[in-house]
VEXDREN-2710 file (C-alpha; in Angstrom, 1 decimal):
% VEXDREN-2710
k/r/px/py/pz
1/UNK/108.1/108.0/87.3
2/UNK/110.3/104.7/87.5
3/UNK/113.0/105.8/89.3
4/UNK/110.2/107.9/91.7
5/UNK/109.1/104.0/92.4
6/UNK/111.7/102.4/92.7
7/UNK/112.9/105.0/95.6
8/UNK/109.8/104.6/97.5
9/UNK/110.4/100.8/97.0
10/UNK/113.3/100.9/98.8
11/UNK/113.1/102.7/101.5
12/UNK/109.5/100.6/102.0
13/UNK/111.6/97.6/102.0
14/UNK/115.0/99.2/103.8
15/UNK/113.1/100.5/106.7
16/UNK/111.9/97.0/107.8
17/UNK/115.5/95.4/106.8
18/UNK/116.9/98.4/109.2
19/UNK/114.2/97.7/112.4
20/UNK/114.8/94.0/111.7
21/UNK/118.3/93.9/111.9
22/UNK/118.2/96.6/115.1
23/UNK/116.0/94.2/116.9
24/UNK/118.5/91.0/115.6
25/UNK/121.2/93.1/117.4
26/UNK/119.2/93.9/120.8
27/UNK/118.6/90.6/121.1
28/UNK/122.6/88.9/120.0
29/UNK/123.7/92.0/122.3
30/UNK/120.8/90.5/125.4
31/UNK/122.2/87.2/124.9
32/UNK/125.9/88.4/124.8
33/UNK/125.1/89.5/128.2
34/UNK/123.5/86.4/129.5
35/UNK/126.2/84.4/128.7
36/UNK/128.7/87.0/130.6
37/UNK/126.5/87.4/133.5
38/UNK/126.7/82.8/133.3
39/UNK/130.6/83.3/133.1
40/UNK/131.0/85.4/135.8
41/UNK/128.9/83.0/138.3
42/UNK/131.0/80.6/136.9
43/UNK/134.2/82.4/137.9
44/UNK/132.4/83.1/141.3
45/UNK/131.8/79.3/142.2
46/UNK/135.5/78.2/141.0
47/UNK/137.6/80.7/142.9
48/UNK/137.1/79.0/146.0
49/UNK/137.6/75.9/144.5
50/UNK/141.0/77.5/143.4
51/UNK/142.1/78.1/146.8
52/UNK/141.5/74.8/147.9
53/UNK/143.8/73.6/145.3
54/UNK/146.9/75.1/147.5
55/UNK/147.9/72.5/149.8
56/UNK/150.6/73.8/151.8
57/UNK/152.9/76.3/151.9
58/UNK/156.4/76.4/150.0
59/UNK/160.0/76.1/152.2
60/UNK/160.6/79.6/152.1
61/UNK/158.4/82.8/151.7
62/UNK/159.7/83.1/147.9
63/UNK/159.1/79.9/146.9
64/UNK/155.8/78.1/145.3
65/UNK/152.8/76.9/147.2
66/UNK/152.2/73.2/147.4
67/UNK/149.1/72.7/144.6
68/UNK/147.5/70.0/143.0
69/UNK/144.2/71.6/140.6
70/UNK/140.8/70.6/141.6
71/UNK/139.7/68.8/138.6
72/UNK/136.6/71.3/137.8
73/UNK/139.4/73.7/138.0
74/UNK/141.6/71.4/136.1
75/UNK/138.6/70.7/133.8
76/UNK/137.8/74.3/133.0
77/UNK/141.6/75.4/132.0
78/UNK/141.8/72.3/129.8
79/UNK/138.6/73.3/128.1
80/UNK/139.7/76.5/127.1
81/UNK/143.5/76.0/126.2
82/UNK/145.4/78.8/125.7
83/UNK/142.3/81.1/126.7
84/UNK/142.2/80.6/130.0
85/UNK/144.8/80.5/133.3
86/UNK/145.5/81.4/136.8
87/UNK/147.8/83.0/139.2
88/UNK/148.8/82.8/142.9
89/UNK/150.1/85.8/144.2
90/UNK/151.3/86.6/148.2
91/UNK/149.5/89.1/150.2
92/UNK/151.5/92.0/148.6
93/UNK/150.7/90.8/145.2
94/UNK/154.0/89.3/144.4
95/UNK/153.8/86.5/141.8
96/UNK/154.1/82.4/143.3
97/UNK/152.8/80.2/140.7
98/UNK/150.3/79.9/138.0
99/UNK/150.2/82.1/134.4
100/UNK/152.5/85.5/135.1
101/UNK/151.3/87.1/131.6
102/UNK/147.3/87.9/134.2
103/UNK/148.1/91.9/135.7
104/UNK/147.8/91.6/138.9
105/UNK/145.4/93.7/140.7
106/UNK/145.1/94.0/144.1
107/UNK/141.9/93.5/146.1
108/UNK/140.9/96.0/148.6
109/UNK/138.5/93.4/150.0
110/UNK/137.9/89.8/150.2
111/UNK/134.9/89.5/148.3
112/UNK/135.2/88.3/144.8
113/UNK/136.4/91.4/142.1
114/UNK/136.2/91.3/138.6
115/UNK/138.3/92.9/135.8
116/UNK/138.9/92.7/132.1
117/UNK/142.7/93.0/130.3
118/UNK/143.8/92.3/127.5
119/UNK/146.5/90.1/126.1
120/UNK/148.1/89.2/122.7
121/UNK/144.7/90.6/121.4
122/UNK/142.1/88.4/123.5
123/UNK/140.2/90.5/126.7
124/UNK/139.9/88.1/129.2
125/UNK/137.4/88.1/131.9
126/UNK/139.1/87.7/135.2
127/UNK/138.2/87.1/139.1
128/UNK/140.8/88.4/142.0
129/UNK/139.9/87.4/145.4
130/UNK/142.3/87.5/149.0
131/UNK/142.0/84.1/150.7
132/UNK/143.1/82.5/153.8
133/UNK/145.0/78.9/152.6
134/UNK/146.2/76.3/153.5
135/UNK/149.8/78.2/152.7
136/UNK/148.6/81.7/154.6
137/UNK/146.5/84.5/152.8
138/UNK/147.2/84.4/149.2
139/UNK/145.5/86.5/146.3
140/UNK/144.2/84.1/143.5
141/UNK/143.5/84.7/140.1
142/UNK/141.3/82.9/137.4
143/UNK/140.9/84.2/133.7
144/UNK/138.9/83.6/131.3
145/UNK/139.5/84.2/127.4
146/UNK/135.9/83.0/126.2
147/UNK/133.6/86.5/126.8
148/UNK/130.5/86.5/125.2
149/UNK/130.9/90.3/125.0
150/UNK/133.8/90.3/123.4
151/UNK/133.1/88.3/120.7
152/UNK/129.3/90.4/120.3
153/UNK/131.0/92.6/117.9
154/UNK/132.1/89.8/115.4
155/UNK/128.8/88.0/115.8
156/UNK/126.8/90.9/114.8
157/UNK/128.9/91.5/111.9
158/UNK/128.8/88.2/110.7
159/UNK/124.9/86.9/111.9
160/UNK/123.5/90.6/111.2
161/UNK/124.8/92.9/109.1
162/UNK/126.4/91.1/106.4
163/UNK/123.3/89.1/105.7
164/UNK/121.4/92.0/106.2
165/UNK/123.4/94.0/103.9
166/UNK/123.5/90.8/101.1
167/UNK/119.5/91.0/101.6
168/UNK/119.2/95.1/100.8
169/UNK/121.7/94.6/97.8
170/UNK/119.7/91.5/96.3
171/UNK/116.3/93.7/96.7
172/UNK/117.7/96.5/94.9
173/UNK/118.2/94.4/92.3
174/UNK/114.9/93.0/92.2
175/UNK/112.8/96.1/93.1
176/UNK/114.9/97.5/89.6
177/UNK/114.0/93.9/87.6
178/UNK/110.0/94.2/89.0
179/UNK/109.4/98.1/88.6
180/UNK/110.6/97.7/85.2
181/UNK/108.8/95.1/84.4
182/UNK/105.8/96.2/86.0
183/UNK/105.8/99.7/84.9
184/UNK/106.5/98.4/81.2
185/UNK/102.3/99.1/80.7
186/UNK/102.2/102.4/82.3
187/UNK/105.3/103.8/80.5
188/UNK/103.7/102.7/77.4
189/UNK/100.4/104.5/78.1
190/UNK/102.7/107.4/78.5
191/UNK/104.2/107.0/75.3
192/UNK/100.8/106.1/73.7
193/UNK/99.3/109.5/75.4
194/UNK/102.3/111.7/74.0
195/UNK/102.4/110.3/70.5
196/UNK/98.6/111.5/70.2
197/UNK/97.7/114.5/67.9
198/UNK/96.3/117.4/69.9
199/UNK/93.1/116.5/68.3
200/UNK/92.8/113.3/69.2
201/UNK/90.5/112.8/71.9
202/UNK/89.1/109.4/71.6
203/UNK/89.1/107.0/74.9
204/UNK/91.9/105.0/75.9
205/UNK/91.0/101.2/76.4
206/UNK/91.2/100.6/80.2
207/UNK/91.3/96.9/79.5
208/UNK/95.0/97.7/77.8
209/UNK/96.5/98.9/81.5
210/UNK/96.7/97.2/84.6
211/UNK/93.9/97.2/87.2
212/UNK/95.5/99.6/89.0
213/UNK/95.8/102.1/86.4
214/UNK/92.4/101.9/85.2
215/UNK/90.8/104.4/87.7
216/UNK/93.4/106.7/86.5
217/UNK/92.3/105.8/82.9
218/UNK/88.4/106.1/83.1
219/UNK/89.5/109.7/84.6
220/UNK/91.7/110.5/81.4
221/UNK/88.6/109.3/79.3
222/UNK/86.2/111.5/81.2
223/UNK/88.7/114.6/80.6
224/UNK/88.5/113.9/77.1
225/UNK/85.3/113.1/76.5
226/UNK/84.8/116.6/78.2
227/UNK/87.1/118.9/76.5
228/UNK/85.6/117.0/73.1
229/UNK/82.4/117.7/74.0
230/UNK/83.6/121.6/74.1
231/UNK/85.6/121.0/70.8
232/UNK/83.0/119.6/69.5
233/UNK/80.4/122.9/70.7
234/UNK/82.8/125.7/70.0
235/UNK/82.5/124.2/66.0
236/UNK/79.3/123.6/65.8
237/UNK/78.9/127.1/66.8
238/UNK/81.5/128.5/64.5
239/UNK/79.6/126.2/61.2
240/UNK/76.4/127.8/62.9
241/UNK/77.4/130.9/63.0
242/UNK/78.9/131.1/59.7
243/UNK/75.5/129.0/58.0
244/UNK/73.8/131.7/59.4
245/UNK/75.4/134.8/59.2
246/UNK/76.1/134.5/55.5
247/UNK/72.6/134.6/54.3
248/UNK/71.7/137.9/56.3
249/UNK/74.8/139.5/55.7
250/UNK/75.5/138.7/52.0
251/UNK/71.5/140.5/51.6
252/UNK/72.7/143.8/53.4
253/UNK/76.2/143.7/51.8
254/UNK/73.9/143.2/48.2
255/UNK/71.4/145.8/49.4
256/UNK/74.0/148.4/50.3
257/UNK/76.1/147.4/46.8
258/UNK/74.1/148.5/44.8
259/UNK/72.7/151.7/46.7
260/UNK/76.2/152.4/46.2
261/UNK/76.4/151.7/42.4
262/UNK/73.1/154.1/41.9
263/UNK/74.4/156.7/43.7
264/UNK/77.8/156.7/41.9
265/UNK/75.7/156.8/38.4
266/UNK/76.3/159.9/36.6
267/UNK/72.7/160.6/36.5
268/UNK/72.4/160.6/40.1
269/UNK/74.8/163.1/40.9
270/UNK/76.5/161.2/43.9
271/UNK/73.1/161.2/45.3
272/UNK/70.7/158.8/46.2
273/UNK/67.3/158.9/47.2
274/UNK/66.0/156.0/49.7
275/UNK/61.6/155.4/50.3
276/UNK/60.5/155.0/53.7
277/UNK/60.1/151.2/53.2
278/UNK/63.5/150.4/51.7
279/UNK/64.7/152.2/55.0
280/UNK/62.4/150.0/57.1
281/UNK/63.3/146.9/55.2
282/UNK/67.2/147.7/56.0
283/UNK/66.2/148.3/59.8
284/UNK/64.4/145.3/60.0
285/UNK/67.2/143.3/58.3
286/UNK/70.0/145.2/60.5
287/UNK/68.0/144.2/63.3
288/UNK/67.2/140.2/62.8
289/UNK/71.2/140.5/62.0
290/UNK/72.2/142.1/65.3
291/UNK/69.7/139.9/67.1
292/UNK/70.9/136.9/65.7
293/UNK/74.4/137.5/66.4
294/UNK/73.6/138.0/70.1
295/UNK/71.6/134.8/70.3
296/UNK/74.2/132.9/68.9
297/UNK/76.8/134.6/71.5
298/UNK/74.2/133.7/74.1
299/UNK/73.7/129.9/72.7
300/UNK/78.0/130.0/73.0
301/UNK/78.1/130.9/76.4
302/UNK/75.2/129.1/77.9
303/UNK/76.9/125.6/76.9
304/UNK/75.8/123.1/79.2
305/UNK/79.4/121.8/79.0
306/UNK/81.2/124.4/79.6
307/UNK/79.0/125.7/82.5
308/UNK/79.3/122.4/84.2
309/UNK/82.4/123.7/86.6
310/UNK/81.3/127.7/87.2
311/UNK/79.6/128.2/90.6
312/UNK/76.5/128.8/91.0
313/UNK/74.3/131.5/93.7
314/UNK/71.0/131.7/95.0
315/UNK/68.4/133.0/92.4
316/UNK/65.1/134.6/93.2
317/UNK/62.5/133.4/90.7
318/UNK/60.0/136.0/91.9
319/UNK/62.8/138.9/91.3
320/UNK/63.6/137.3/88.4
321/UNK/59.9/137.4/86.9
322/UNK/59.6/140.4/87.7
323/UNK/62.8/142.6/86.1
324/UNK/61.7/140.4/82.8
325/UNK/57.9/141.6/82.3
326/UNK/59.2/145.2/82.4
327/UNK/61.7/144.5/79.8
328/UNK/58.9/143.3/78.2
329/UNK/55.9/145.5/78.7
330/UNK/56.0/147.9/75.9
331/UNK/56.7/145.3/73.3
332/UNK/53.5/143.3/75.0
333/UNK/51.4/146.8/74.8
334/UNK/52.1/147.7/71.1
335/UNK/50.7/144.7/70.2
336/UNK/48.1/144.8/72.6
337/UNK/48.8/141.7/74.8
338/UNK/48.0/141.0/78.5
339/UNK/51.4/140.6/79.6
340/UNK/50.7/139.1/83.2
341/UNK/52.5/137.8/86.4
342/UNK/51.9/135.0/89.2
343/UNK/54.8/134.2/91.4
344/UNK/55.7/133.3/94.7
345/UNK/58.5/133.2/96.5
346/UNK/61.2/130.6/95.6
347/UNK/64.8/130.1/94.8
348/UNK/67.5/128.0/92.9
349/UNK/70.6/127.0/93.0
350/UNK/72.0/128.6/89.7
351/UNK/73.3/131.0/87.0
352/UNK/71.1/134.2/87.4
353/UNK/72.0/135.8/84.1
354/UNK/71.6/132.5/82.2
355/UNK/68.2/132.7/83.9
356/UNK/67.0/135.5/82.7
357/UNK/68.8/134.6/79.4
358/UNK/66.1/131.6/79.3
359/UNK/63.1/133.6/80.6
360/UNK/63.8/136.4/78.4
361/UNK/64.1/134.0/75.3
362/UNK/60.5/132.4/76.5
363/UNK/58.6/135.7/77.1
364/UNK/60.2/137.4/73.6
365/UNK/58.8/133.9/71.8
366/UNK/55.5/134.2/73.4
367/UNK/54.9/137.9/72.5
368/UNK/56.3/137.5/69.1
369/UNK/54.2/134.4/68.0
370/UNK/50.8/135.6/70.2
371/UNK/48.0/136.9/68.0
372/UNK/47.0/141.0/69.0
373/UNK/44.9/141.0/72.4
374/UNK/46.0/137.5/73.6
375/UNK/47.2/136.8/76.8
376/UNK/50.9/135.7/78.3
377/UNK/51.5/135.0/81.8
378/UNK/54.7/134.9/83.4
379/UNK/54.9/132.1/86.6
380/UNK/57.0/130.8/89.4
381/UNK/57.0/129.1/92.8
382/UNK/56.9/126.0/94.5
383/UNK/55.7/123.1/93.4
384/UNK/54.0/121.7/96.7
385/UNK/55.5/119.7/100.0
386/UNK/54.3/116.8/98.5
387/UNK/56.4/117.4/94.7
388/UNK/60.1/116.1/95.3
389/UNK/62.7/114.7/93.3
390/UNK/64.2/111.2/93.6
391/UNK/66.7/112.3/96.2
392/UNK/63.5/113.7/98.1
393/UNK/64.5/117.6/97.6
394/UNK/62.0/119.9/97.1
395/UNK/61.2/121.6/93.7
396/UNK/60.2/125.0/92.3
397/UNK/58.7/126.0/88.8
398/UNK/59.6/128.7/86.1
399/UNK/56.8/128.8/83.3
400/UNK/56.1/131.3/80.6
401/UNK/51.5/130.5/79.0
402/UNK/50.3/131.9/76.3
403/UNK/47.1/131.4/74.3
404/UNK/48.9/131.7/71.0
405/UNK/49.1/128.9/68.1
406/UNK/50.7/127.1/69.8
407/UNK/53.2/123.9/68.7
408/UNK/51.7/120.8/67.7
409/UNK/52.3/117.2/69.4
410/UNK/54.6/115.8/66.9
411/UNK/56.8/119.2/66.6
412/UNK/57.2/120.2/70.4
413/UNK/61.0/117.8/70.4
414/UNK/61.9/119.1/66.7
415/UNK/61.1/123.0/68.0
416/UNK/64.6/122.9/70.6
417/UNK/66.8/122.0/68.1
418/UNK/68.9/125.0/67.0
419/UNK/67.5/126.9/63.7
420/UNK/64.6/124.7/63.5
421/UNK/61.0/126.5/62.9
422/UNK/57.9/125.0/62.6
423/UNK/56.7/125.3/58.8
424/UNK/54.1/127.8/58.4
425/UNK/55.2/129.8/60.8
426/UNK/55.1/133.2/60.4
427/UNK/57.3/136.5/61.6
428/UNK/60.9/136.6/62.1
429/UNK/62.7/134.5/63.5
430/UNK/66.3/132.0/63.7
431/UNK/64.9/129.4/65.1
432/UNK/67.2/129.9/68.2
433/UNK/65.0/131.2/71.7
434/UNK/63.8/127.6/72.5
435/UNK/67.3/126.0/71.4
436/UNK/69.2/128.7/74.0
437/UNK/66.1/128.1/76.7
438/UNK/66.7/123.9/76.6
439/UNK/70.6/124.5/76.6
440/UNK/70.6/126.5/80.1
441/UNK/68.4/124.4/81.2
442/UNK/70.4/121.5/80.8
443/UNK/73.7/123.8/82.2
444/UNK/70.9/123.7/85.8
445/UNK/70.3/119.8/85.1
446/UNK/66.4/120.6/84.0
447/UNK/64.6/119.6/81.7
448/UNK/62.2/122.0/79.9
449/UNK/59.1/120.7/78.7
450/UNK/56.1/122.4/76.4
451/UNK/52.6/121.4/76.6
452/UNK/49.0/123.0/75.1
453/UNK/47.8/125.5/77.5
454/UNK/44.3/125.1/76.7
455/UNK/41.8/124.3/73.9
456/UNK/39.3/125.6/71.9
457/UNK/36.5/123.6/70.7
458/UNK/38.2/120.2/71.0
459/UNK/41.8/121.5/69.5
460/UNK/44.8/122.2/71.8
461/UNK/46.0/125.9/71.3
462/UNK/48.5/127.9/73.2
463/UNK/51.5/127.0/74.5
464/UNK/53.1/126.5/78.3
465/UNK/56.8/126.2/78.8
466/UNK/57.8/124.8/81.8
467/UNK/60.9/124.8/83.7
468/UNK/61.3/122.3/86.9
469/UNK/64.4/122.9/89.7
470/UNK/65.3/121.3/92.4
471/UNK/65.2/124.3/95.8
472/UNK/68.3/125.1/97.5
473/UNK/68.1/123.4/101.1
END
């Protein structure tokens, strides 16, 4: 992680340092070039100045023009001593007067030329041009040692890239000093996070990091508060489970026990004989087992936590109500109930077999707990245009009414709890179908809410769960 930042803080901070100092040389390199182009016009204006400077011609053809050095001439070698010079050569380029050390070159014209050479490690700049003097035609030479250009190289060296280069290694230094220092509160996060037991899942203090880290943090928090949450449900369901496995199962293994005993009696023979309602009695408790062991698997899996990430499908209510009632219908006809349906057409956004987990659950309640000849009807649909949520999306209905007992006022919260039964209450039962019907619905972000269905002679009776979704778009 450290070194990770402090290799993106470099190259952050070299790529300006390396477009900075490219610019810094465009610009000494431009300038070079201004001050060559100015030396040259300078050259320009003094060669003729140069060639007034012969006076007359020498006794013979071998010997030296007669010169005396205008003084801007005179001024501009005395400037640059030992950087500068000139020559006077005859029309065939042989040498007269002046510095012999400048090449001569030969013009094929008698407009100004310009050349550089170099000499005892300087490049000079120099101007050739064939004259007509005082002393006949004459080729004349002026050099100068002093090129911009040539001293470019050195400049940018010295004004670019060694300060340049001073400036990357100084903010190596401090990007190390400040990512270590900065990253002192992340790296002990780190540390803090990997010393923690694997079941150690309580929240990190965001005020401990910096400000920056803290989005990072509140996300860590919400990943454990999650995966706690299913810690948390996967043991409750295991201390569940085992509360209420052990009662059923410890009667059967009891039961059978000492079937076993009396048939192993010598008297018996190895044989035992069973009545009809000893057999019934083991059905029944083999039953309430079996069925309690598949509720609790169904509680398990509908988990609103762990059913927050799984996608969801369209669901057709009216389908839905309608596969139910016939799984229903002949436990509704032995005891004689109206088992009825009114739906209309609507659909979720959901689980489908959690669903029908929850419908089932309600319609298996309202059978069970409904007196011989009483009514249950199964309902869906919309709940009007004018019935929306807060984020103004439409809503649809799931409801299961009977005209049973019914749950009183003060019991109705008390009844979704898991195992809890309303005193009195009689059949079998775990106390589970309303606690498996409020989980799902909270997996679908419902709410499921109970109510009286009616009354008789002042006193609320029946009961009408009720299931509210928002409708797909």
């Amino acid at each position: 992680m450290k070194s990770g930042l402090q290799r993106r803080l470099l190259l952050l901070l070299l790529a300006p340092l390396s477009l900075f100092a490219l610019v810094s040389i465009y610009f000494d390199y431009e300038a070079a070039g201004n001050a060559a182009l100015q030396q040259d016009q300078q050259l320009r204006r003094l060669a003729p100045l140069l060639a007034d400077s012969v006076l007359a011609p020498g006794r013979t053809a071998d010997d030296s023009p007669v010169m005396l050095l205008a003084p801007p001439v005179e001024e501009f070698i005395k400037a640059r001593t030992g950087f500068a010079g000139y020559r006077v050569s005859d029309a065939e380029g042989r040498f007269l007067t002046g510095d012999a050390w400048i090449s001569m070159v030969v013009p094929t014209t008698r407009e100004p030329e310009f050349h550089s050479m170099a000499e005892n490690g300087v490049t000079y700049r120099v101007v050739v041009q064939r004259v007509r003097t005082a002393a006949g035609e004459l080729i004349l030479q002026l050099a100068d040692g002093s090129d911009a250009r040539q001293q470019w190289v050195r400049s940018v060296f010295f004004k670019v890239l060694l300060p340049n280069l001073i400036l990357v290694l100084a903010a190596a230094l401090a990007v190390n000093w400040a990512v270590t220092r900065a990253l002192r509160p992340l790296l002990a996060l780190k540390e803090a996070v990997e010393r923690r037991s694997p079941r150690d899942l309580s929240a990190i203090d965001p005020q401990s990091t910096p400000s920056e880290v803290r989005p990072l943090v509140a996300s860590l928090n919400g990943l454990f508060a999650l995966v706690n949450d299913q810690a948390e449900s996967q043991r409750r369901f295991v201390a569940d489970a085992a509360h209420q496995l052990r009662t059923p199962l410890a009667g059967l293994q009891a039961q059978v026990e000492a079937w076993a005993q009396a048939a192993m009696a010598p008297a018996a023979g190895r044989q035992l004989t069973l009545s009809a309602d000893k057999i019934m009695a083991l059905r029944s408790a083999t039953r309430r087992t079996s069925q309690l062991a598949n509720q609790l698997l169904a509680l398990s899996r509908a988990d609103a936590s762990q059913m927050a990430g799984q996608p969801v499908h369209r669901v057709d209510l009216k389908d839905l109500c309608e596969s139910v009632l016939a799984l229903h219908l002949d436990a509704a006809a032995a005891k004689g109930i109206d088992l009825g349906l009114e739906v209309r057409f609507a659909q979720v956004s959901g689980h489908e077999w959690l669903l029908r987990e929850l419908l089932g659950n309600l319609v298996d309640n309202a059978v069970k707990y409904t007196a011989p000849g009483g009514t249950v009807t199964i309902r869906c649909g919309p709940l009007g245009h004018q019935a929306q949520d807060a984020a103004g999306e439409s809503q649809v209905f799931l409801e299961v009414e009977d005209d049973g007992p019914g749950i009183p006022a003060a019991e109705r919260a008390r009844v979704l709890e898991r195992f809890y039964r309303v005193p009195g209450t009689g059949g079998e039962g775990n106390g589970l179908g309303l606690a498996i019907a409020d989980e799902i619905a909270r997996a679908h972000r419902a709410q499921l809410t109970l109510e009286a269905a009616g009354s008789r002679e002042g006193v609320a009776c029946g009961l009408r769960v009720r299931l509210v979704m928002r409708s797909p778009a």
